[in-house]
C-alpha positions, -999 to +999 in steps of 0.1 A: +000+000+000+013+035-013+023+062+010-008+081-003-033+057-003-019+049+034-030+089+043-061+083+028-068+051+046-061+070+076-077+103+068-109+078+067-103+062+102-104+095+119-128+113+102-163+122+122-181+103+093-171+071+102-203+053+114-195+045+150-213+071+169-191+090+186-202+120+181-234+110+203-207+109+237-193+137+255-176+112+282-180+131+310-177+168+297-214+171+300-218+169+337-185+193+339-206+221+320-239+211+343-215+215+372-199+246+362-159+233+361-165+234+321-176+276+317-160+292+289-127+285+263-104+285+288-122+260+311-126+234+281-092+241+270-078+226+303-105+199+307-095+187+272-062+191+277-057+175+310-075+145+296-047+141+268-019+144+291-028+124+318-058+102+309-058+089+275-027+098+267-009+074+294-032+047+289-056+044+260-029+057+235-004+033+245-030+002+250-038+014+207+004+012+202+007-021+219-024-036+199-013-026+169+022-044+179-001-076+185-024-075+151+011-066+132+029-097+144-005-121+141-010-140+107-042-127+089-065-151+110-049-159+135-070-150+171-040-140+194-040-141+232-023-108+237-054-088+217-077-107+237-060-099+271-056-061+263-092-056+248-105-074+276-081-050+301-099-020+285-133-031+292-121-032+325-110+004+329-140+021+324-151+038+352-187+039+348-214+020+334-217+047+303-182+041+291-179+006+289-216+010+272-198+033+248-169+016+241-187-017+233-217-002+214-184+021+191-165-016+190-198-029+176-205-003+147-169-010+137-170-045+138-201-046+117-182-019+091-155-047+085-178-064+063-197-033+046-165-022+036-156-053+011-117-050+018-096-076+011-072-066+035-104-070+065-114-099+061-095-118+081-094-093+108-134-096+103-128-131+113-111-129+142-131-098+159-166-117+151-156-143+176-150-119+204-185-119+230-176-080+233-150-060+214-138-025+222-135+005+197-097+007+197-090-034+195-108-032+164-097+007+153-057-007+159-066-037+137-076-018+107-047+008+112-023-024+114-042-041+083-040-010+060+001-006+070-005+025+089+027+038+106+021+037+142+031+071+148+007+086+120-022+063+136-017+075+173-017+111+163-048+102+139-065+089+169-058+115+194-070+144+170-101+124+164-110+122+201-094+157+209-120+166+177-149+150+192-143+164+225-143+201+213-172+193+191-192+182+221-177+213+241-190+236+212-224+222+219-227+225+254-211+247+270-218+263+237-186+276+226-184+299+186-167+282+157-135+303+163-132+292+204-130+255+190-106+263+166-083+281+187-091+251+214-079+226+185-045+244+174-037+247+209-045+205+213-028+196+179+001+212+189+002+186+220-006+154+202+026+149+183+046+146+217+018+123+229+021+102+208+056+094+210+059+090+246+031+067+242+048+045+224+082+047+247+061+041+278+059+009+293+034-013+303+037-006+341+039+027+336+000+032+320-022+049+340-058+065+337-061+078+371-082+108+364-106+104+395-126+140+384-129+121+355-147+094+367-167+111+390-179+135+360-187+100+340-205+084+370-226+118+379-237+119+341-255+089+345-283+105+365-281+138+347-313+151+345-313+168+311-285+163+286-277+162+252-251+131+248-256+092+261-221+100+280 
């Protein structure tokens, strides 16, 4: 696969058109504008940003690395035990009952995309990922990355903008926030990511970490939200 068609590939796998739904979650940002941490520019800016450096960014970017590591060094159909153990260990760090929700219900949509999208190069990643009872969003995102030959580096920052993306978008709804505040809000992210995504791919296994407990109290108190706009 050509370096262009590769960007391309990409380009798709983090655009907000592909049909997963994740522009219905706000993952916790919702209740922070309800309970007033979330106000203005500035107040989503560090939300946002805090979540990259210390939350996704030290465990969900690295978990995406290492399973694209795994898928890369299985044969097309085979099932390995190291994607199993590390999409099952991301089940298990969702806080509340709406993440795990969302990250199944995302895995799901993706999973089901596998076949719509008639590639050659899917199908036996198709294979493997039907057989799992529950599959998460990024076992089955770092699969298709690893399948098309995407250079780890491009796919972690492709993956980060794309939630970084999704969480101004939902920002922009509810706090609301103009067209200019989110793109000053996504300069200021972008310019993060690259570093990011390298250290997630230096740091090691014993060194992940999502402890961000206003995180998961935000996540938690959304569930009983009386009037919102996103399932999380």
């Amino acid at each position: 696969m050509n370096s262009s068609l590769q960007l391309a590939r990409l380009l798709q796998l983090a655009s907000p058109a592909l049909p997963v739904g994740a522009y219905t979650y706000s993952q916790g940002l919702e209740w922070a504008v309800e309970s007033r941490v979330i106000s203005d520019e500035a107040s989503a800016g560090r939300w946002i940003a805090d979540l990259l450096q210390h939350g996704i960014g030290r465990y969900e970017a690295p978990l995406v690395f290492a399973l694209m590591t795994a898928w890369t060094a299985t044969d097309e159909y085979t099932d390995q035990p190291a994607i199993r153990d590390l999409n099952t260990e991301f089940l298990a760090s969702r806080e509340s009952a709406e993440l795990r929700a969302e990250t199944v219900q995302m895995g799901f949509s993706l999973r089901r995309l596998l076949r719509d999208l008639r590639d050659d190069h899917l199908a036996g990643l198709a294979s493997v990922v039907e057989a799992f009872p529950e599959v998460t969003f990024p076992t089955v995102w770092a699969g298709i990355a690893a399948r098309w030959q995407i250079a780890p580096d491009a796919a972690l920052t492709a993956y980060l903008w794309s939630w970084a993306e999704n969480q101004v978008m939902a920002a922009l709804k509810a706090v609301p926030l103009g067209q200019a505040a989110g793109q000053r809000l996504l300069a200021e992210l972008g310019g993060q990511i690259p570093t990011v995504a390298v250290d997630a791919q230096k740091l090691p296994k014993t060194a992940w970490s999502n402890f961000t407990p206003a995180f998961a109290i935000a996540c938690a108190r959304h569930e009983t939200q009386y009037s919102r706009l996103f399932r999380s």
